[in-house]
N, CA, C and O of each residue as an XYZ file, in Angstrom:
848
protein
N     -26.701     -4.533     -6.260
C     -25.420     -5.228     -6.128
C     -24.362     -4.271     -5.588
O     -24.182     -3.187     -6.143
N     -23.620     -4.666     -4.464
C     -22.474     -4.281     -4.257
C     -21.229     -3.550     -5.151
O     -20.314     -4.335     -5.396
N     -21.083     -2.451     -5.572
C     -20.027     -2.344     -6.255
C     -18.851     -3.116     -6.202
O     -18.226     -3.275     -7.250
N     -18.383     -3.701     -4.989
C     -17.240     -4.487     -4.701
C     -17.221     -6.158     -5.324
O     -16.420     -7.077     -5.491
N     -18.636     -5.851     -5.523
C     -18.705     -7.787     -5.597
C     -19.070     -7.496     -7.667
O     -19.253     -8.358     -8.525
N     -19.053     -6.391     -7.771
C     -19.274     -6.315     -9.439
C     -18.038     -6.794     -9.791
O     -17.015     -6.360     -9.261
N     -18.029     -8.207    -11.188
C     -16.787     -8.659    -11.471
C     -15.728     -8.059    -12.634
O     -16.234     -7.401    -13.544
N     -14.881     -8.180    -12.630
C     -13.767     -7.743    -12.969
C     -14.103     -7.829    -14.544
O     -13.544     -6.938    -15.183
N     -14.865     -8.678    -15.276
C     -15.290     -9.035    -16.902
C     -16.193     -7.500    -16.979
O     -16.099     -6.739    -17.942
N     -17.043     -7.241    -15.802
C     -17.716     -6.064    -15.979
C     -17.231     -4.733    -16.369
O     -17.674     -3.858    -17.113
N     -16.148     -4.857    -15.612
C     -15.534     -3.280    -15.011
C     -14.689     -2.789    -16.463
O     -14.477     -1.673    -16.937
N     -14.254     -4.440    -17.001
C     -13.263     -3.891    -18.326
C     -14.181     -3.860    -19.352
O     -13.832     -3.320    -20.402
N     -15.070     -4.239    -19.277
C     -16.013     -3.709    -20.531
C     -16.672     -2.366    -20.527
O     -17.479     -2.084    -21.413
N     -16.386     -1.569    -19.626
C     -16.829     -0.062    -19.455
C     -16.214      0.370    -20.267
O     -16.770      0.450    -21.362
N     -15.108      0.750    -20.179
C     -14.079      1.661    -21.149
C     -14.554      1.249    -22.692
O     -14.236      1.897    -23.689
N     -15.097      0.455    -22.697
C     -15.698     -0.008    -24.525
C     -16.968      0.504    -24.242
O     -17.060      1.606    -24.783
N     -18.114      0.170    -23.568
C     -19.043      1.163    -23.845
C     -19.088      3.003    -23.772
O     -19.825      3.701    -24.467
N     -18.210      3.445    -22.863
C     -17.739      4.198    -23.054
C     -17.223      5.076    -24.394
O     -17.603      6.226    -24.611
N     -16.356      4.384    -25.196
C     -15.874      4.457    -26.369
C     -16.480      4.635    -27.366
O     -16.126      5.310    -28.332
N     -17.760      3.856    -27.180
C     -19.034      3.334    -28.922
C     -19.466      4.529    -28.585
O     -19.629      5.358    -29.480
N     -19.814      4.957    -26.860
C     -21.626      6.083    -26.689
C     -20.621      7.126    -27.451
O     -21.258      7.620    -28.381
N     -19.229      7.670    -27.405
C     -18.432      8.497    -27.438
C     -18.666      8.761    -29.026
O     -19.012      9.910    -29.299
N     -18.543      7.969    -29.967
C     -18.656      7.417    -31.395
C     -19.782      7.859    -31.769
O     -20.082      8.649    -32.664
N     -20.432      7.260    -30.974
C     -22.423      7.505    -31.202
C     -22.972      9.259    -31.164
O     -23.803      9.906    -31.802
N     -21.828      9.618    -29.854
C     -22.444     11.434    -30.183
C     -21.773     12.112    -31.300
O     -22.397     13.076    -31.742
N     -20.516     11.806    -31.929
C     -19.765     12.206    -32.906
C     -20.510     11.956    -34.163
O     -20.516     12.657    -35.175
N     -21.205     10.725    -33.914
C     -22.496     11.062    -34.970
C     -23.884     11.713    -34.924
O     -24.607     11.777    -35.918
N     -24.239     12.222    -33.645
C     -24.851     13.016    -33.582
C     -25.958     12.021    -32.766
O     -26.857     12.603    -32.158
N     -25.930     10.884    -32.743
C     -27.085      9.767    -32.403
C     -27.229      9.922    -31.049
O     -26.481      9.237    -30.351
N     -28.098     10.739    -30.441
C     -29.275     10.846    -29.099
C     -29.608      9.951    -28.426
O     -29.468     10.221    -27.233
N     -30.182      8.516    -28.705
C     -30.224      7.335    -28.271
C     -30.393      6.210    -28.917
O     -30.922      6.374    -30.017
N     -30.080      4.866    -28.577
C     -30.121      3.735    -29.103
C     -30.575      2.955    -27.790
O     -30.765      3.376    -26.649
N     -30.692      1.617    -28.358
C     -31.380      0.538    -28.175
C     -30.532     -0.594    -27.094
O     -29.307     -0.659    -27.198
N     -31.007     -1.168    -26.418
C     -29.402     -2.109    -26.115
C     -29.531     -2.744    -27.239
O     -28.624     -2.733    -28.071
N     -30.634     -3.367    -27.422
C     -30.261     -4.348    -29.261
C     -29.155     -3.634    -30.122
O     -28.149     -4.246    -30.481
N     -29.390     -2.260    -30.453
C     -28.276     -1.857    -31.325
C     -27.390     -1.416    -31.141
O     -26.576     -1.063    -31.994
N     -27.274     -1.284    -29.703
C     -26.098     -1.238    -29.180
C     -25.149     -2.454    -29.345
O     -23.946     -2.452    -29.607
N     -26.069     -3.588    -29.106
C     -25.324     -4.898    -29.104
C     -25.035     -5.787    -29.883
O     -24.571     -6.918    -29.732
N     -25.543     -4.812    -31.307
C     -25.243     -5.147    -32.747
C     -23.777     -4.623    -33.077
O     -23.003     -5.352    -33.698
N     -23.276     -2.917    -32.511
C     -22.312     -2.560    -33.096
C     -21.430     -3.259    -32.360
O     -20.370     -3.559    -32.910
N     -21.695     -3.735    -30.755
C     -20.467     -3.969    -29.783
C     -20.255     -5.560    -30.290
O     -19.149     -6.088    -30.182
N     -21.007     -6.029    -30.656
C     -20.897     -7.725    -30.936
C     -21.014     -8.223    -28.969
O     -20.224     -8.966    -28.386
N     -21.941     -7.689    -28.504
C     -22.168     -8.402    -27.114
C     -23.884     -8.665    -27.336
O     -24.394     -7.971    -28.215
N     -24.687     -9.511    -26.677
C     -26.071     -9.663    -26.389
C     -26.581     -8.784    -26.094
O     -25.835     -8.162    -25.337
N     -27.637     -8.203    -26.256
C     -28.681     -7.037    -25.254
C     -28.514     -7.393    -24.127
O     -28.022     -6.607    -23.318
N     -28.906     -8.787    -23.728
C     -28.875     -9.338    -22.344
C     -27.813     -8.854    -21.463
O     -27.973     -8.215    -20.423
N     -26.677     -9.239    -22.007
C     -25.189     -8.534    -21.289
C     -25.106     -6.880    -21.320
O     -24.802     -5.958    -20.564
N     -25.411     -7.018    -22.210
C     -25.246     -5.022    -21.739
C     -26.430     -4.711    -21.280
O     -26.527     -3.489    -21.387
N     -27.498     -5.203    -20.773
C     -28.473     -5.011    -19.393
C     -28.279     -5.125    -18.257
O     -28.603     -4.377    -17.334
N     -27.483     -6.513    -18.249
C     -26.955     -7.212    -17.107
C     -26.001     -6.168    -16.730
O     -26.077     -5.623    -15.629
N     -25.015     -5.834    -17.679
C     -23.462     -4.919    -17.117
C     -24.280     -3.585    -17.027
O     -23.508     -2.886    -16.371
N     -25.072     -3.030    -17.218
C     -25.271     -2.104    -16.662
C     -26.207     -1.600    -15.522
O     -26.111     -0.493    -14.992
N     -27.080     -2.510    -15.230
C     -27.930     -3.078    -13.975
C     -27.079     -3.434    -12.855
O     -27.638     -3.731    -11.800
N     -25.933     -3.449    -12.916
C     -24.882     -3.492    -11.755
C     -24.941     -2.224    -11.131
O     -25.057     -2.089     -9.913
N     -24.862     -1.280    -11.948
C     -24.969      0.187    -11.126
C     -26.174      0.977    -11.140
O     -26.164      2.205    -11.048
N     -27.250      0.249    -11.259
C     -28.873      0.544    -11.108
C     -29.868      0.835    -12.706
O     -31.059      1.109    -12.852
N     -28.874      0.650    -13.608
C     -29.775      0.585    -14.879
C     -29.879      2.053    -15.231
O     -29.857      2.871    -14.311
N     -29.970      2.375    -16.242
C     -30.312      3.304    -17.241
C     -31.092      3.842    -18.152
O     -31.517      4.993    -18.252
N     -31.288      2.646    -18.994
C     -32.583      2.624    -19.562
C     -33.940      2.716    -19.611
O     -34.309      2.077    -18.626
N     -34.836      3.104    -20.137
C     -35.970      3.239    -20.150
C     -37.049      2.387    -21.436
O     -37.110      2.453    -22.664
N     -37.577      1.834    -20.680
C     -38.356      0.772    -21.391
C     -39.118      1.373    -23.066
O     -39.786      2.406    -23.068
N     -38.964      0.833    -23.941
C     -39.656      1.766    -24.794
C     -39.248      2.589    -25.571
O     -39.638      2.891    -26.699
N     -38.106      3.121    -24.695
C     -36.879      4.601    -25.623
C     -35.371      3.857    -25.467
O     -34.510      4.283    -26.238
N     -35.036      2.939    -24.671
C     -33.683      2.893    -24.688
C     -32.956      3.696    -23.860
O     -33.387      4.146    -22.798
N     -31.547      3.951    -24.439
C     -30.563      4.874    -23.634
C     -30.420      6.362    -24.586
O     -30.585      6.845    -25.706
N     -29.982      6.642    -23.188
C     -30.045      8.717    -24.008
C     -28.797      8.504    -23.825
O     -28.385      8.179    -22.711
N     -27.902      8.661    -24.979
C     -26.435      8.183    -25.009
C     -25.458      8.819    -23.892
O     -24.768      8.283    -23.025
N     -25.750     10.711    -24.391
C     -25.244     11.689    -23.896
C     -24.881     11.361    -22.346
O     -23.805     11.601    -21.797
N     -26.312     10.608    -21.626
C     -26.415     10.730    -20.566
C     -25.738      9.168    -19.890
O     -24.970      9.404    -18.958
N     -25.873      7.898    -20.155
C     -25.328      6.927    -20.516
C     -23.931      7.290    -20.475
O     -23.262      6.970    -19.492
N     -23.432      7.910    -21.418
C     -22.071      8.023    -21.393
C     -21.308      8.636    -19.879
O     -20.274      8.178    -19.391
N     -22.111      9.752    -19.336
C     -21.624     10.303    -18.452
C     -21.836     10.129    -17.242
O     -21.460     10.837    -16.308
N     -22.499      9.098    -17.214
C     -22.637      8.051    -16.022
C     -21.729      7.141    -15.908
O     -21.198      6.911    -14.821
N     -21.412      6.478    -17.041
C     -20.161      5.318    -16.976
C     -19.248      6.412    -16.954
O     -18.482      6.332    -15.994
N     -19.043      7.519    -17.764
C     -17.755      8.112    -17.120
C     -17.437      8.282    -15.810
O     -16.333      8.104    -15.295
N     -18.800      8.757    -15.107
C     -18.604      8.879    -13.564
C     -18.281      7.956    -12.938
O     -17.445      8.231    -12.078
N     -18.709      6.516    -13.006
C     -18.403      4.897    -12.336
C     -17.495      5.028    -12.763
O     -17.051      4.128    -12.050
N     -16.318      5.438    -13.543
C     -14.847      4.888    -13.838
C     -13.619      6.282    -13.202
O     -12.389      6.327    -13.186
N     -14.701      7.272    -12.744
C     -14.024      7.903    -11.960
C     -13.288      9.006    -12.986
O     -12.140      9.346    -12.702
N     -13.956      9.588    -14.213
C     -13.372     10.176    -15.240
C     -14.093     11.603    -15.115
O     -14.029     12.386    -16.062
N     -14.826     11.957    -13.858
C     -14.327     13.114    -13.948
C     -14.153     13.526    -11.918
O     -14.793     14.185    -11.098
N     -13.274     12.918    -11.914
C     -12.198     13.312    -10.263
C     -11.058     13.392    -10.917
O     -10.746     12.432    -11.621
N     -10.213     14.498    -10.841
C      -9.231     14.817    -11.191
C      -7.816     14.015    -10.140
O      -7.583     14.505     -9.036
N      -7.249     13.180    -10.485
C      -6.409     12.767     -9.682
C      -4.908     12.867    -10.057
O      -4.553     12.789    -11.233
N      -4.299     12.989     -9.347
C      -2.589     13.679    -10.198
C      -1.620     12.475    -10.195
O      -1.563     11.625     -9.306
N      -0.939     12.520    -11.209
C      -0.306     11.316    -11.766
C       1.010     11.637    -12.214
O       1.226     12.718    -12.763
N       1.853     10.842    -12.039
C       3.334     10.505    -12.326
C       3.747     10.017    -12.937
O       3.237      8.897    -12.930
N       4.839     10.121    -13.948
C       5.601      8.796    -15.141
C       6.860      8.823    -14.918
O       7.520      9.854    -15.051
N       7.285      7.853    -14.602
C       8.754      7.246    -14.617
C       9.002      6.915    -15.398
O       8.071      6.269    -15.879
N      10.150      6.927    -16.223
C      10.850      6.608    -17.138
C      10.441      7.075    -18.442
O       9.476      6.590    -19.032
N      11.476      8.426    -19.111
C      11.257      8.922    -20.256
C      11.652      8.219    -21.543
O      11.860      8.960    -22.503
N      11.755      7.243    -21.674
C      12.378      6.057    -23.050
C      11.407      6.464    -23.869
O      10.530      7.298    -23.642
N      11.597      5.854    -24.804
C      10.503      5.750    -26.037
C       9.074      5.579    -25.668
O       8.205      6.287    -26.177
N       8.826      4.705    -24.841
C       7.564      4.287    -24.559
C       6.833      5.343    -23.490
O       5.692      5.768    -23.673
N       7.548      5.649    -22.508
C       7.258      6.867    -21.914
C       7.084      8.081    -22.786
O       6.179      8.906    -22.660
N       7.636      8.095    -23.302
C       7.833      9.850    -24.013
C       6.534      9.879    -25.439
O       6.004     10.899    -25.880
N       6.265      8.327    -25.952
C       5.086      8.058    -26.315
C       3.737      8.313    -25.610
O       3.020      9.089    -26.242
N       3.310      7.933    -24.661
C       2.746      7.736    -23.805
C       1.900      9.498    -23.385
O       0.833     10.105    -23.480
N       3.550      9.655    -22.812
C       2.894     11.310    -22.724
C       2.693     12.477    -23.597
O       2.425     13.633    -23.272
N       2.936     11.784    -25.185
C       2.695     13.017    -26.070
C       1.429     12.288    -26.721
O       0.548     12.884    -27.341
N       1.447     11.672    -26.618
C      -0.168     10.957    -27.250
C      -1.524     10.487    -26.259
O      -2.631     10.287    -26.759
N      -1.312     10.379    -25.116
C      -2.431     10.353    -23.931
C      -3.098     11.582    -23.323
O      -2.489     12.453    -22.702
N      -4.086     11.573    -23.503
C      -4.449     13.106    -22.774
C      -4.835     12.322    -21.473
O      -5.966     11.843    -21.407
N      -4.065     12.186    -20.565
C      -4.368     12.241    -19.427
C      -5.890     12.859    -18.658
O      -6.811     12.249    -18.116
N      -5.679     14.198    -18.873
C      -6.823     14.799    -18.041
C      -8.010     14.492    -18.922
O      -8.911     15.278    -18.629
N      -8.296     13.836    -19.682
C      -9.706     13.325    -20.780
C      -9.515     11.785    -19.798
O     -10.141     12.255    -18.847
N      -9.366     11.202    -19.596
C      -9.430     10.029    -18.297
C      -9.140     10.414    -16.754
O      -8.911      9.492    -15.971
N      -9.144     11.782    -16.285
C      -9.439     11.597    -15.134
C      -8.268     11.994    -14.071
O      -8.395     12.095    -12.850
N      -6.873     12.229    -15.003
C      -5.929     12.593    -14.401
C      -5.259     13.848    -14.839
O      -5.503     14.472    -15.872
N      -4.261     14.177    -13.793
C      -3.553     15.317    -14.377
C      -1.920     14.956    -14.386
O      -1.404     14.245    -13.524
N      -1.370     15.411    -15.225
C       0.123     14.428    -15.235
C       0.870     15.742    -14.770
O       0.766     16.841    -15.315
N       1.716     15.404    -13.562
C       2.231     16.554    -12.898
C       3.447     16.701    -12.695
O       3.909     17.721    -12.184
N       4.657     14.962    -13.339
C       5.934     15.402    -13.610
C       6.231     13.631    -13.924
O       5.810     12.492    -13.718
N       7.314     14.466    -14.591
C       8.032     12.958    -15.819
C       9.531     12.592    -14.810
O      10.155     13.358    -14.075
N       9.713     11.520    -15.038
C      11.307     11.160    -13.976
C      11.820     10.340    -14.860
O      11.278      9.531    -15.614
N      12.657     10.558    -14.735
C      14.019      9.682    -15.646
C      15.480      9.385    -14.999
O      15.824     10.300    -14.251
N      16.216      8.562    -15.082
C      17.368      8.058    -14.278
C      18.818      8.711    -14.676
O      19.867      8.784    -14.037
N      18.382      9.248    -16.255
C      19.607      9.658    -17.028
C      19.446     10.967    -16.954
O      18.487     11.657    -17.297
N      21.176     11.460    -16.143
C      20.981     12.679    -16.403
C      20.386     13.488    -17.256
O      19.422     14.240    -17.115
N      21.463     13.114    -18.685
C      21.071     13.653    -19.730
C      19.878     14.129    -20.230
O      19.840     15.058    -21.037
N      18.673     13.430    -19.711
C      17.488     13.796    -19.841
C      16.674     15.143    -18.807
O      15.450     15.257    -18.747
N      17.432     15.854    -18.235
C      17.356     16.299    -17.333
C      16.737     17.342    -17.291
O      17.299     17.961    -16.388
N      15.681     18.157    -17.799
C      15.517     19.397    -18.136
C      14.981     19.717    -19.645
O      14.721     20.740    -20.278
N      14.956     18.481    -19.864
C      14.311     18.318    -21.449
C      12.626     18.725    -21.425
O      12.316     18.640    -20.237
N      11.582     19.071    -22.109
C      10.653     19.071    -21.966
C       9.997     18.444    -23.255
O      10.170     18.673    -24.452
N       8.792     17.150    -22.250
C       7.841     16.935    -23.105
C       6.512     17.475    -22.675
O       6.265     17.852    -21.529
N       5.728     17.484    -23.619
C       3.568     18.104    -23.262
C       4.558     18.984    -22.449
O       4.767     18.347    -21.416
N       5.044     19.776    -22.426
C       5.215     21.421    -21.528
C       5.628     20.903    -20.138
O       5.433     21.818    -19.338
N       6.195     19.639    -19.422
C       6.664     19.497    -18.918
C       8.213     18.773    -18.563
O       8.607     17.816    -19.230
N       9.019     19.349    -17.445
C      10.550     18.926    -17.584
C      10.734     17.858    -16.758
O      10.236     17.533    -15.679
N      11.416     17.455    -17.363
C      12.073     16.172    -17.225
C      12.633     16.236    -15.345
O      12.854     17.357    -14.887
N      12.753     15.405    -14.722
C      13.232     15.471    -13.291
C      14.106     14.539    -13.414
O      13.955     13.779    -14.371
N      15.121     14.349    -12.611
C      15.711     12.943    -12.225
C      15.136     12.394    -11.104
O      14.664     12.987    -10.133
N      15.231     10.932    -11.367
C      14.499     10.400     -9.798
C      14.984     10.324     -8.825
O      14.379      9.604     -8.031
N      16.217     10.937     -8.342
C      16.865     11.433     -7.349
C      15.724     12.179     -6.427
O      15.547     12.052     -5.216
N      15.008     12.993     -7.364
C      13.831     13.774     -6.736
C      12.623     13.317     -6.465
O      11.634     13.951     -6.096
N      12.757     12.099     -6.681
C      11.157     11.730     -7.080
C      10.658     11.600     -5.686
O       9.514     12.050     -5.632
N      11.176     11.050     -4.259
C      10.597     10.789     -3.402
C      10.117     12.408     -2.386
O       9.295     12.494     -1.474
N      10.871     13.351     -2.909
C      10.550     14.916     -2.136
C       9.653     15.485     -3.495
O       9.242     16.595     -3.154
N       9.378     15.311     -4.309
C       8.504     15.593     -5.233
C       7.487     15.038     -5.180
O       6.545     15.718     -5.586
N       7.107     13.481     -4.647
C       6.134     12.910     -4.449
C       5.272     13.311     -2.885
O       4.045     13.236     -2.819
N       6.082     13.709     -1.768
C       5.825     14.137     -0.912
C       5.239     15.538     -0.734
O       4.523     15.908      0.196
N       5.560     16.086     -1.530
C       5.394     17.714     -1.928
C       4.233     17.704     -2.314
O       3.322     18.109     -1.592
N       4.040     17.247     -3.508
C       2.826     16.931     -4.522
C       1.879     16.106     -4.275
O       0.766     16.481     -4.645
N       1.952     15.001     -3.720
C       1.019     13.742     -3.561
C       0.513     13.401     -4.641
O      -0.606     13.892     -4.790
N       0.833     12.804     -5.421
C       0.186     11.980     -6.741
C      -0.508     10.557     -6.016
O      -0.281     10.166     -4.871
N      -1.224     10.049     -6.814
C      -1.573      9.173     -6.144
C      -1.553      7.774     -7.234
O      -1.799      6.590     -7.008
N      -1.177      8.438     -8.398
C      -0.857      7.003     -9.379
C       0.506      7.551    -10.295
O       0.870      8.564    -10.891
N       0.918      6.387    -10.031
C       2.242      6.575    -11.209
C       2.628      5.444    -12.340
O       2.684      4.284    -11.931
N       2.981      5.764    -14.147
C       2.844      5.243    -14.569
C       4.418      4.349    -14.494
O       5.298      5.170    -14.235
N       4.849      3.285    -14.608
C       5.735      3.125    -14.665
C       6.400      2.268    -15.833
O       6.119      1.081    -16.001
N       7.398      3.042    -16.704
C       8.180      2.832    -17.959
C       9.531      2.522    -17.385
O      10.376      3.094    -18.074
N       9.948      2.007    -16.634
C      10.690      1.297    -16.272
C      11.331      0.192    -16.258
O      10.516     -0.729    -16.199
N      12.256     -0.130    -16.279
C      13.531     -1.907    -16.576
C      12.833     -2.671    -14.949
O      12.869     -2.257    -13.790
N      12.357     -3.679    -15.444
C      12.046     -4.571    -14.185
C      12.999     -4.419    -13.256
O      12.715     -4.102    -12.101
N      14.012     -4.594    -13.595
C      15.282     -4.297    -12.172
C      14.955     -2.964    -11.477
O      14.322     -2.127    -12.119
N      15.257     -2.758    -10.483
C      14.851     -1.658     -9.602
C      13.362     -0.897     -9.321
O      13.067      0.174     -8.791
N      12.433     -2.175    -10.049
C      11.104     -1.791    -10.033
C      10.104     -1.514     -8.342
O       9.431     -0.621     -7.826
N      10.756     -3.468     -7.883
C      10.446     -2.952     -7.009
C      10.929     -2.023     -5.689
O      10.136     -1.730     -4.795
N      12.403     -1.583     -5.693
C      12.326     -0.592     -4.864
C      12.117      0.763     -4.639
O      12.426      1.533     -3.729
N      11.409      0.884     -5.878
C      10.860      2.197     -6.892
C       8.977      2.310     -6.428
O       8.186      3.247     -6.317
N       8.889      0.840     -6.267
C       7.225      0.890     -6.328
C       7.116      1.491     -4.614
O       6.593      2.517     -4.179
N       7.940      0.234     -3.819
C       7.592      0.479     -2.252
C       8.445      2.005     -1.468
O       8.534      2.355     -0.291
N       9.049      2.725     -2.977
C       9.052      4.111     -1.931
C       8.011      4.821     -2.633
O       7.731      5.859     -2.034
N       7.304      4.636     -3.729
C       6.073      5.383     -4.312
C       4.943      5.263     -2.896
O       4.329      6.245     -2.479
N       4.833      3.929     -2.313
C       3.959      3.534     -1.758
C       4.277      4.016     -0.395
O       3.236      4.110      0.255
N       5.128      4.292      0.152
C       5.481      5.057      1.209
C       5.002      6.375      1.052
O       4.369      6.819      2.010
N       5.129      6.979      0.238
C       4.572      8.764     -0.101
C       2.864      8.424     -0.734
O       2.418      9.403     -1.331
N       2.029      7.380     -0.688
C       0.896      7.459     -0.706
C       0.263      7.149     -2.211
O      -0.903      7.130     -2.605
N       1.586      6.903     -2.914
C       1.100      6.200     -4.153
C       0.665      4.829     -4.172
O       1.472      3.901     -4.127
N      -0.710      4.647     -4.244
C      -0.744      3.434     -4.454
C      -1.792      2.527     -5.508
O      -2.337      1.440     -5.318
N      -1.825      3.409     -6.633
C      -2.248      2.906     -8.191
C      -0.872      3.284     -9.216
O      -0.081      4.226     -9.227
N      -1.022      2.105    -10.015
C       0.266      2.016    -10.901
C      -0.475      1.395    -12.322
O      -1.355      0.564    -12.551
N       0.267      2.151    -13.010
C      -0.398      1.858    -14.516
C       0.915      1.173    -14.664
O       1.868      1.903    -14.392
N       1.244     -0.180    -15.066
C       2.675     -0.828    -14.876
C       3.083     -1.400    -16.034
O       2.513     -2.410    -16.445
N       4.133     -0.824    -16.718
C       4.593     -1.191    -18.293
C       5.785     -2.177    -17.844
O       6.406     -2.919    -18.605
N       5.933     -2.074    -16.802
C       7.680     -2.377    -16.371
C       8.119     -4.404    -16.190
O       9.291     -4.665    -15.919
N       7.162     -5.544    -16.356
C       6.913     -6.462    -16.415
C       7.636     -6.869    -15.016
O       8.424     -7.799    -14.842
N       7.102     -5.812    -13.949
C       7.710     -6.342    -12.319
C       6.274     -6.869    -11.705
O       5.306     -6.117    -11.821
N       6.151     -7.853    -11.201
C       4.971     -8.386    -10.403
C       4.855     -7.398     -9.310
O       5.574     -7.468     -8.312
N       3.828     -6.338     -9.505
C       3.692     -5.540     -8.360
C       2.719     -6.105     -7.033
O       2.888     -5.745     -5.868
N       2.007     -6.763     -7.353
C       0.829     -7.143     -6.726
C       1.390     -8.383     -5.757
O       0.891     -8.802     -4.713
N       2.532     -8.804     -6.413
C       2.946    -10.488     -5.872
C       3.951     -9.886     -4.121
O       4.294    -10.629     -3.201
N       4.212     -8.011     -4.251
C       5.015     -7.565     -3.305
C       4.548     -6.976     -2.349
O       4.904     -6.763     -1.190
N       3.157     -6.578     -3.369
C       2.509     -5.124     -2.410
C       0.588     -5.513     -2.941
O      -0.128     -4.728     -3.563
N       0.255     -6.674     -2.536
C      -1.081     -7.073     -2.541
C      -2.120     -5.863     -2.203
O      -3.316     -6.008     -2.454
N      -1.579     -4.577     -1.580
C      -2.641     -3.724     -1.264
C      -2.959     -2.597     -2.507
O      -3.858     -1.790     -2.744
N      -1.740     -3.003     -3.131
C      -1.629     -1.799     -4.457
C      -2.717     -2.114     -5.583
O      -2.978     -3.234     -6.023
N      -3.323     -0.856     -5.978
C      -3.842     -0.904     -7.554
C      -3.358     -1.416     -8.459
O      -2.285     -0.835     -8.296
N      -3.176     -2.030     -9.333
C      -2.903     -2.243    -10.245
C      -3.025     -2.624    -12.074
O      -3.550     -3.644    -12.521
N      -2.555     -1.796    -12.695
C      -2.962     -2.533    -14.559
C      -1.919     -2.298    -14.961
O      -1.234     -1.303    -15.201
N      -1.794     -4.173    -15.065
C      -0.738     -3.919    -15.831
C      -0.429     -4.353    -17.530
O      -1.042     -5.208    -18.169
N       0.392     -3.722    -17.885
C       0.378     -4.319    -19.382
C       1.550     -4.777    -20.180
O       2.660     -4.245    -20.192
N       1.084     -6.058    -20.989
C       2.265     -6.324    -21.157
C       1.733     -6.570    -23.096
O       0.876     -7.248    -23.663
N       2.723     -5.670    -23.512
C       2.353     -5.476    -25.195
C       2.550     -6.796    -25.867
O       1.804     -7.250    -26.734
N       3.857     -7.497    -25.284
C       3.493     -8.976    -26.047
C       2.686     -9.491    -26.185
O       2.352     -9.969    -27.269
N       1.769     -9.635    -24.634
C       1.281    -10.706    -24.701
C      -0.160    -10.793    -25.543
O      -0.773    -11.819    -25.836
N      -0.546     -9.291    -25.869
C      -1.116     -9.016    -26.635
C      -0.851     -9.612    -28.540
O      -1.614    -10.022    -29.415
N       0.348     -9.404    -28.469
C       1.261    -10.348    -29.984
C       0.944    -11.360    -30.064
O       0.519    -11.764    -31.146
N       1.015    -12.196    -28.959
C       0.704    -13.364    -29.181
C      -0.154    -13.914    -29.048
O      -0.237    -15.012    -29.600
N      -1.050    -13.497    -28.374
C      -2.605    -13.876    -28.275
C      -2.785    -13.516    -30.298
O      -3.093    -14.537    -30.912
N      -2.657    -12.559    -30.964
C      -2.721    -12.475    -31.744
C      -2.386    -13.643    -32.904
O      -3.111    -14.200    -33.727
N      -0.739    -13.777    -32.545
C      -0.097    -15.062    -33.193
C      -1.123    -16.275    -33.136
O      -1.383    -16.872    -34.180
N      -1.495    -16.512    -32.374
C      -2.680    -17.281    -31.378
C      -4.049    -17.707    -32.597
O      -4.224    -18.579    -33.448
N      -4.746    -16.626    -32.112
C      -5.591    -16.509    -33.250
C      -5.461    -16.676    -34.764
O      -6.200    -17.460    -35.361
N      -4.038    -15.565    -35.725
C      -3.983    -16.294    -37.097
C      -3.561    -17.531    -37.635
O      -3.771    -18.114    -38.698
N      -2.625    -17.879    -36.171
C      -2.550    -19.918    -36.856
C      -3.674    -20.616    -36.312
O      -3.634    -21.736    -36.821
N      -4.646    -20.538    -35.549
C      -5.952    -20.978    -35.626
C      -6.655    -20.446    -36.823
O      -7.238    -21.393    -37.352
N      -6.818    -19.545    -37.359
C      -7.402    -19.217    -38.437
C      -7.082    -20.289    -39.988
O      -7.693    -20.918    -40.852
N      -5.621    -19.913    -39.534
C      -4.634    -20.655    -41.189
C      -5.305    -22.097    -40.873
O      -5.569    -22.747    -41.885
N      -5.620    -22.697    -39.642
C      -5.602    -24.454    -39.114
C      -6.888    -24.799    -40.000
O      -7.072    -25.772    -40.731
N      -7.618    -23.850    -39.754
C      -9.498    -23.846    -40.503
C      -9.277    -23.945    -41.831
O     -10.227    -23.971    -42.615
């Protein structure tokens, strides 16, 4: 199969197998089964054959998966170990979260400067790096070439923030900022997230629960 034509249900279930094999060496466990694999994940054997037969299979009939090795194959399909350099806009709470609790370079990136709009923030340092204003951001992006930037940003001025990123060659965005990037710039990467909607899918679920 085509990597391109592998579907999108596939691609987000990596980062979870990923996660368990990760679990699985912390316990020391060498290999498993897809069955028991697909006991802890709550998915079928079938599906985690299927999702991983997209990129030529792994397993071995008889023994299963050698986790170690499993693991560092899906790390490689998700591109976790190419070092690619990365950007965050906006130091708020959620930003300044973000970069003291993400290890970046354990997924694949290297975070190579923080931007913020308020002076005041100007020279501050978080993870061992200072604060910029985004005054700089477009000769800093040119300088540097990042090629993804996260953005913690107020929807207002998002998008004329995204299409000068995308002028200097940025064009993956990890997007907190609830601006339709994709609806402006269809060629751009994009994930975006939106923490509500996560709430309420939640809300979702316990008054279906209470309904039972």
């Amino acid at each position: 199969m085509q990597k391109n034509n592998i579907s999108t249900s596939v691609i987000r279930r990596l980062p979870r197998y990923y996660r368990f094999l990760g679990g699985l060496l912390r316990q020391d466990i060498q290999k498993i089964s897809s069955r028991e694999l697909s006991e802890m994940m709550r998915l079928t054997a079938s599906q985690i054959r299927q999702d991983l037969n997209c990129f030529g299979g792994f397993g071995q009939q008889g023994y299963g998966y050698n986790v170690a090795e499993l693991r560092r194959e899906i790390g490689h399909i998700l591109g976790l170990d190419i070092s690619e350099k990365v950007i965050l806009i906006g130091a708020g709470n959620l930003g300044r979260a973000l970069t003291m609790h993400i290890d970046f370079e354990k997924y694949g990136y290297e975070l190579i400067g923080i931007f913020d709009s308020d002076i005041a923030m100007q020279d501050i340092e978080i993870s061992g790096i200072r604060i910029k204003h985004t005054n700089q951001l477009e000769s800093f992006c040119r300088e540097n070439k990042p090629t993804m930037a996260v953005l913690c940003i107020p929807r207002s001025g998002a998008k004329e923030t995204v299409e000068m990123l995308m002028s200097c060659g940025v064009n993956a965005f990890w997007n907190f900022s609830h601006y339709d990037i994709l609806f402006d710039f269809p060629d751009a990467k994009v994930e975006s997230v939106h923490l509500t909607d996560s709430l309420m899918t939640l809300s979702y679920a316990a008054k279906q629960r209470e309904e039972e």
